[in-house]
N, C-alpha and C positions, 0 to 999 in steps of 0.2 A: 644220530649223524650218519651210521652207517645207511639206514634205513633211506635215509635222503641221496646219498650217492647211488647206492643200488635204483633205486624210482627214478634218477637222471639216467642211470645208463641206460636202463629198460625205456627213455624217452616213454614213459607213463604220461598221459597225456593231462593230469590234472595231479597234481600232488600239493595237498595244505600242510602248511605249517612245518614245512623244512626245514633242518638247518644244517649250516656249513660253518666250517672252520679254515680259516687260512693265516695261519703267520701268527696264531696265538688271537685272531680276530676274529670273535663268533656270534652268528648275526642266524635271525628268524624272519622268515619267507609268512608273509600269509596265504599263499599262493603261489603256484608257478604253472600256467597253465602253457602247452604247447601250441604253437602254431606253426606255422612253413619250415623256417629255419629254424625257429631258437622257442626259448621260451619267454613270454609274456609273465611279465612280474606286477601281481597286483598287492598295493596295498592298501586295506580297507580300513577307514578311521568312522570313530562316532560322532565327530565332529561336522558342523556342515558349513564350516569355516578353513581356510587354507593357512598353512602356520609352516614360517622357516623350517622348522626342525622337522615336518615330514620329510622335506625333501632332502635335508641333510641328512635323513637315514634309509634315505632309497640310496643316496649317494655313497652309504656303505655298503650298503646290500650290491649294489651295482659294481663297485670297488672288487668285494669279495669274487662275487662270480664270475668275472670279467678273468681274474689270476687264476683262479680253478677252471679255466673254459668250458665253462658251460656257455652257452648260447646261447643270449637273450636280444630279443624284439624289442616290443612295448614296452614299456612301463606305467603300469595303469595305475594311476591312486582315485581310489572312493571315497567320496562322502555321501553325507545325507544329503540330502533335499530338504531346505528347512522349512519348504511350503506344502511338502506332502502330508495329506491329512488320509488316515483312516476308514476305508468305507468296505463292508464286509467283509473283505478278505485282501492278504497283501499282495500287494502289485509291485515286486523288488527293482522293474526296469525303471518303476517311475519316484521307486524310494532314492536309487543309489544313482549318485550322480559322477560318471565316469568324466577323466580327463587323463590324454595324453601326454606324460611328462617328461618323456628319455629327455629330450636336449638341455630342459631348466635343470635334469637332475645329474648330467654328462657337465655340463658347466661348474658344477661342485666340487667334482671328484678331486683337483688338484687341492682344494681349501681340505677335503676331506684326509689328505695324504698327512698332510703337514698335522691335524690335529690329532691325529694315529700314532707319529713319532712325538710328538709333544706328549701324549698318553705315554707312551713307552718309557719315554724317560722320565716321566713321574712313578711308575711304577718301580725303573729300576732305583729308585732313593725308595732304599728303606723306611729312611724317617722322613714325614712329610715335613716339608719347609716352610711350606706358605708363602712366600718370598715376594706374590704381589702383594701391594697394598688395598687395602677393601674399596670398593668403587662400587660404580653402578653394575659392574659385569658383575657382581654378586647375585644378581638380579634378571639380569636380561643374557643370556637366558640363565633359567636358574640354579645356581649352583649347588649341588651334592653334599658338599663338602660344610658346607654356610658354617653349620652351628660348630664343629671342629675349630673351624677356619676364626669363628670370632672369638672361641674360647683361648685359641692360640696369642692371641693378639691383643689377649685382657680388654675385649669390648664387654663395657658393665651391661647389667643387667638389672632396674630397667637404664636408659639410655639415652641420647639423643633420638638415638631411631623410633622411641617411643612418643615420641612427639606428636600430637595429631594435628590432621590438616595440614599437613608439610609435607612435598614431595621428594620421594628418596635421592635427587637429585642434589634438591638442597640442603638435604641433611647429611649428603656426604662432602657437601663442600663447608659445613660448619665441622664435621669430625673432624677432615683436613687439616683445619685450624688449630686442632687442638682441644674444640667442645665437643668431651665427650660428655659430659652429664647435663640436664638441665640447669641445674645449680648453676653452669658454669656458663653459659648464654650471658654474652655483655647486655647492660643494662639500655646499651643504644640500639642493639638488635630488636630486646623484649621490646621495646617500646614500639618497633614497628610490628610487628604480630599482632594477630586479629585477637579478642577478647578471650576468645575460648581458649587460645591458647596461650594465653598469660594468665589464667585463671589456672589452667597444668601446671605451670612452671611454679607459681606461686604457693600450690597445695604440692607441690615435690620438696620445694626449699622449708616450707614451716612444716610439711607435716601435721597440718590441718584441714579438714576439709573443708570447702565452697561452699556456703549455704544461699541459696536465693528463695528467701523464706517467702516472697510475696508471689512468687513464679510458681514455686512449689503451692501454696494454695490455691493458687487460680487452677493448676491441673485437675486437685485434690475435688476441689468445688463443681468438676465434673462429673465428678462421680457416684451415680446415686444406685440407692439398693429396691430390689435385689439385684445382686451382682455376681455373673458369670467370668470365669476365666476360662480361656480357650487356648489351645496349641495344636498346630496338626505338624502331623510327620508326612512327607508327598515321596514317592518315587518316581523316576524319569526313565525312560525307555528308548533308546537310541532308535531302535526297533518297535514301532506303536503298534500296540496291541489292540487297544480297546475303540470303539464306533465314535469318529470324532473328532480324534487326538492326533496332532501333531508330533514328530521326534523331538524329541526329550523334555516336552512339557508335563510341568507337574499333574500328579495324580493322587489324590490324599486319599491317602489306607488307614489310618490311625488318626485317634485326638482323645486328647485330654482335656477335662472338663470339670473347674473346679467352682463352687457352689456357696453364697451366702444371701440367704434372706434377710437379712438384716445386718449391719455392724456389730453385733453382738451375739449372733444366731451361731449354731453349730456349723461348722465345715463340713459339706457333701463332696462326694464326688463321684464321676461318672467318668466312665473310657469306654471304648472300639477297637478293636483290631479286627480289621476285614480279613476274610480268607482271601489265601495269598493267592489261589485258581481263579476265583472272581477278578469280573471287571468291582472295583470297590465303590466307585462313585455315588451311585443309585442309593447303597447302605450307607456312606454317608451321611448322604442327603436326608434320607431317613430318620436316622439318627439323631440329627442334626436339630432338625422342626420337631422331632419329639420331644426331647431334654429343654430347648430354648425357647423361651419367650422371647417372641421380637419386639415386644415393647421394653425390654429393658436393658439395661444397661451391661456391656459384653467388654471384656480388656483383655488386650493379648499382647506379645512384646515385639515390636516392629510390625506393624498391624498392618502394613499393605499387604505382607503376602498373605495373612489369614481374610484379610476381603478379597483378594485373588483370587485365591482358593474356591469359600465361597459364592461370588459372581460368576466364577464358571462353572461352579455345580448347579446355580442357579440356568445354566444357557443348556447343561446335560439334563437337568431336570424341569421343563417348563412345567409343570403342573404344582410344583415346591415354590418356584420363582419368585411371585410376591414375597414369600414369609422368607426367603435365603436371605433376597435382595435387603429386607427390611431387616434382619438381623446381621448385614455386613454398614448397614447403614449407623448403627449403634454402637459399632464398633471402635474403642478408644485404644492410643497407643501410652502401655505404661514407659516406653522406652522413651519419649518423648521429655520429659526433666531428666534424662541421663545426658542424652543425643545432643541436648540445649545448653547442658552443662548449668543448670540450673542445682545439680547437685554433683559434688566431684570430690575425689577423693583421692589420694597418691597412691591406694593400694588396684588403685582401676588401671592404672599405667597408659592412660590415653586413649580405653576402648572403654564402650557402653553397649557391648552383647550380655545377653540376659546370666552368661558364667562368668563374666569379668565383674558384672557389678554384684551378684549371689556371692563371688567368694569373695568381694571388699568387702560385703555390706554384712555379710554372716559364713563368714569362713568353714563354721561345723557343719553347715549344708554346702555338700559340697560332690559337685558332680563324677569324681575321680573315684567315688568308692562305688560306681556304677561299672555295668562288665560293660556298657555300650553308652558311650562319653559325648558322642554328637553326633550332628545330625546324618551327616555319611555314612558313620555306622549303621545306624537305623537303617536305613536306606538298604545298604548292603545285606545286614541282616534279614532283612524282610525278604530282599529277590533271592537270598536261599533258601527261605521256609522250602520251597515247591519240590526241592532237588533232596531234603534230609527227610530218609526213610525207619529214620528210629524215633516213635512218638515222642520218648522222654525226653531225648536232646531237644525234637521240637518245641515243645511245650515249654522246654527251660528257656530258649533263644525270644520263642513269646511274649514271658513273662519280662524278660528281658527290658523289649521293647513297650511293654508298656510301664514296666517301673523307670525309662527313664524321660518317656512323653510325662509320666505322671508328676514327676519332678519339676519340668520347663511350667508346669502351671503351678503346684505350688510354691515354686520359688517364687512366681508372679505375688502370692496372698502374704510372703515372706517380705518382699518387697514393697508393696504398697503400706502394710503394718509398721515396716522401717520409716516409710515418708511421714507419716503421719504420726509417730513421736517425736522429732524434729523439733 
């Protein structure tokens, strides 16, 4: 902080990532460059989309400096550009898309004041109260505090809110009411809800699971051997690196690849992890047409985004093309009797992602005794290989990442073995 005051006095002409303090209210500058009079405040987002709450935190940022007189101009907020595409080398005039906002973010400042003292005086109560009742401003925007806030308030767990296919709007007008459990949904409501979700409520109240045994084999009956399971783990780049690519479309560095010649045959398996300096695609790709046969049969869970994937490695690699394309062609979704609710169970609590139904369906597998739990982390993990200078830490964050791609595919062969005892 001192360091930000001294750079103001000195009117230093470019100073990142400042900060100030006024009144116990302490706020981070990504910029403050100088011009004529004052300075130009810029704030850079990864986003290439515009969102209330940017400007409600220029509108503190503006708040602050405005009491400490400093002197500011502009108020510039960046985005990306979401139609900037990658070619040689970056061109940041035509990445970053400037707009001037003093007046939309001058218009705030009075709504800003009021929510500073509403802060304050939540802090000064030692013991929080909770005092509104849960609504939709739970949500929009999103509250801090939620999970505190519902355990105060003995909202169970699971819930109404666990409901699928119901939007939170309506589900806080049945809480309202007084339903908070499914169990306790009047029976002239259930009856207006769509199938799926009277198929929830019904495996919440028996505690038995959904069987749609004729559903389930018709999937089943699509499946022939030999038989691949596939997972990719993609990275996003606000900032596109590689010959091509648009900001923050996917980029797959990683896959799991799990292997049977026959319904009786031994369990293979095969993984990748691209170096993290490389563009990874190409290696994919590679990889890819080498391990799989396109003539046969491929399952992965929510299977658009592994043909996503895929068909754009096929558009990076036209020489692979045919055999990509034809291997995303093959591609089935096991996710697809969860999604349909062709199988359901009370321990899924309304969701059919590939760890909601792993730990109803086989609890001792189970992704929590992993150091790296989903897909974010992956993610994360991965864009720090390039920055950790100690091999072993490297090596182990690695390993990491491929014991827990390695897992989204066997839980897939975990899965399908569950369907098929039924």
């Amino acid at each position: 902080m001192e360091e930000s005051k001294k750079a103001v006095l000195k009117k230093r002409k470019a100073i990142f990532n400042p900060v100030f303090v006024f009144d116990d209210i302490l706020i981070e500058i990504d910029a403050l460059i100088w011009s004529e009079k004052g300075y130009d405040i810029y704030d850079i987002k990864s986003a290439s989309s515009l969102k209330t709450i940017f400007f409600d935190a220029l509108a503190l940022q503006l708040f602050v400096l405005n009491r400490l007189d400093i002197p500011t101009e502009k108020v510039i907020l960046c985005t990306i550009h979401q139609n900037y595409t990658f070619h040689q080398k970056l061109e940041p005039e035509k990445l970053i898309e400037k707009r001037e906002v003093r007046e939309s973010v001058l218009e705030r400042i009075p709504k800003i004041t009021e929510k500073i003292e509403t802060a304050k005086k939540a802090l000064e109560n030692k013991t929080m109260s909770f005092e509104k009742e849960i609504g939709k401003r739970c949500y929009f925007p999103e509250c801090g505090y939620l999970e505190d806030c519902w355990k105060k308030k003995q909202v169970p767990y699971p819930s109404i809110f666990n409901l699928s296919r119901m939007d939170k709007v309506s589900k806080f007008e049945l809480y309202s009411q007084g339903i908070k459990n499914l169990k306790d949904i009047p029976e002239e409501i259930v009856q207006k809800l769509e199938k799926k979700q009277k198929i929830q409520i019904e495996a919440d109240r028996t505690g038995k699971p959904f069987i749609d045994s004729e559903k389930i084999k018709e999937f089943l009956d699509t499946i022939t051997y030999p038989l691949y399971f596939l997972d990719f783990e993609t990275v996003q780049h606000p900032v596109p690196r590689f010959e091509g690519v648009k900001p923050n479309k996917h980029i797959p560095f990683q896959f799991s690849l799990h292997y049977l010649e026959s319904e009786t045959s031994k369990l293979k398996h095969f993984e990748f992890l691209a170096d993290e300096k490389k563009d990874p695609r190409s290696f994919v790709a590679e990889k890819i047409v080498e391990w799989i046969n396109p003539n046969h049969c491929i399952l992965s869970y929510n299977s658009g985004f592994e043909k996503a994937v895929i068909r754009k490695l096929a558009e990076f690699c036209p020489q692979k093309s045919e055999t990509l394309l034809q291997i995303a062609q093959n591609i089935k979704d096991l996710m697809q009797p969860f999604k349909n609710f062709s199988y359901y169970q009370k321990e899924m609590n309304g969701r059919y992602s590939i760890k909601s139904v792993l730990s109803a369906l086989i609890p001792e597998e189970s992704y929590s005794k992993l150091n790296i739990k989903n897909g974010g982390e992956a993610t994360f993990v991965y864009k720090s290989l390039e920055y950790i200078q100690d091999e072993k830490i490297k090596m182990e964050k690695k390993k990491d990442l491929l014991d827990y791609c390695r897992l989204d595919t066997y839980a897939m062969v975990l899965i399908l073995n569950y369907l098929k005892k039924i």
